[in-house]
N, C-alpha and C positions, 0 to 999 in steps of 0.2 A: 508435420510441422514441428520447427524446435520451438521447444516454450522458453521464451527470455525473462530474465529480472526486467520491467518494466516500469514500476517505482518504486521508491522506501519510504517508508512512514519513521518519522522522528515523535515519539513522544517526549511531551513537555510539561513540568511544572506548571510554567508559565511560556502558554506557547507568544505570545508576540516578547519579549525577553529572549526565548528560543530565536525567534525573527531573526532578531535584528542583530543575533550576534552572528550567524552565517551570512544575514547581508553584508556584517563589516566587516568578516576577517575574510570571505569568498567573494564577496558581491553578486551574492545571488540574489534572486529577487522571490519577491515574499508579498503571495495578495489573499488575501481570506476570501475562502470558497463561499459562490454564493449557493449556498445548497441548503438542506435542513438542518445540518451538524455543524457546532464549529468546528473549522478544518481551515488550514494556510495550506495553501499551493505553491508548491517551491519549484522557480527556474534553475537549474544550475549552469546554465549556458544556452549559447546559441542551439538552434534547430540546423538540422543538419551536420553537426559537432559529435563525434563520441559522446557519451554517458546519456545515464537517466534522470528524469527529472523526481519529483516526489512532495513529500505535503510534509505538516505536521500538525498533530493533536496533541488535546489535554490528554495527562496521563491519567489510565483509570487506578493504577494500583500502583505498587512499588515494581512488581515481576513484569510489568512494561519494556518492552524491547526496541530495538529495530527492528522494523522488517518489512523483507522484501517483498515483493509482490510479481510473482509469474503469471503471462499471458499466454492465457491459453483459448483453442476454439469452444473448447466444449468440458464445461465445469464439470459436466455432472461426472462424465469419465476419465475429468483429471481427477477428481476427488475420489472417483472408486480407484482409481490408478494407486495414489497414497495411500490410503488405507490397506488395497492388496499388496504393500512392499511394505509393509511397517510401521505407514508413517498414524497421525490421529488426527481429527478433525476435534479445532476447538473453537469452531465456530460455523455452523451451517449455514449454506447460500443463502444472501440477503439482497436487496438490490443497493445500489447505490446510484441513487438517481441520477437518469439523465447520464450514468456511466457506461453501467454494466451490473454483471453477477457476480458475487465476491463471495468466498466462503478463507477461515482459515484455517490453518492445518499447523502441526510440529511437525516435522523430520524423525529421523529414528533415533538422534541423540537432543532430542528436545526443541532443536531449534525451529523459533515460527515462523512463516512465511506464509502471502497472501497468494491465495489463485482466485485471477478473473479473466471472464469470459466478457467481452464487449458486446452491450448491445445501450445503445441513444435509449427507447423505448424504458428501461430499466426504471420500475416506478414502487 
């Protein structure tokens, strides 16, 4: 299987500020996840259209990025995959409810990115 970018995460100061400035200048749409985190879930267009869709969170620190998030079937061997090419894991498998298995990782020039494995179940 190819693993695709399947969302991006926007960190935010202030994520409904964050909101509502992609609702005005894109018009994308912006609903806060009903989950245990606060989390906004952003449309950026129709289903069935090119591109991905993605959220945004409170920033934890200033070193806060974008980033992507690859889908893949099976974490545990995408995660040993990164690690055996270079990359680091800075953040080991968590659930995200009701999603999936998320862990995250850097690249070999620092850049982070999420890999998750889908599963509903996810608790």
């Amino acid at each position: 299987m190819a693993s695709r970018v399947i969302h991006f995460e926007l960190p935010a100061d202030d994520p409904d500020r964050c909101a509502a400035f992609y609702q005005a200048a894109f018009g994308w749409t912006v609903q806060k996840w009903d989950g245990p985190t606060p989390y906004w879930m952003v449309g950026t267009g129709p289903d069935g259209e090119l591109g991905i869709d993605g959220g945004i969170g409170p920033r934890s620190g200033p070193e806060d990025q974008v980033t992507n998030t690859i889908g893949v079937d099976d974490l545990d061997a995408a995660v040993a995959a990164v690690v055996a090419h270079g990359g680091t894991v800075t953040r080991p498998r968590g659930p995200v409810q009701g999603i999936g298995w998320l862990a995250y990782c850097t690249d070999t020039e620092g850049n982070p990115f999420g890999v998750l494995e889908s599963d509903p179940e996810a608790r």
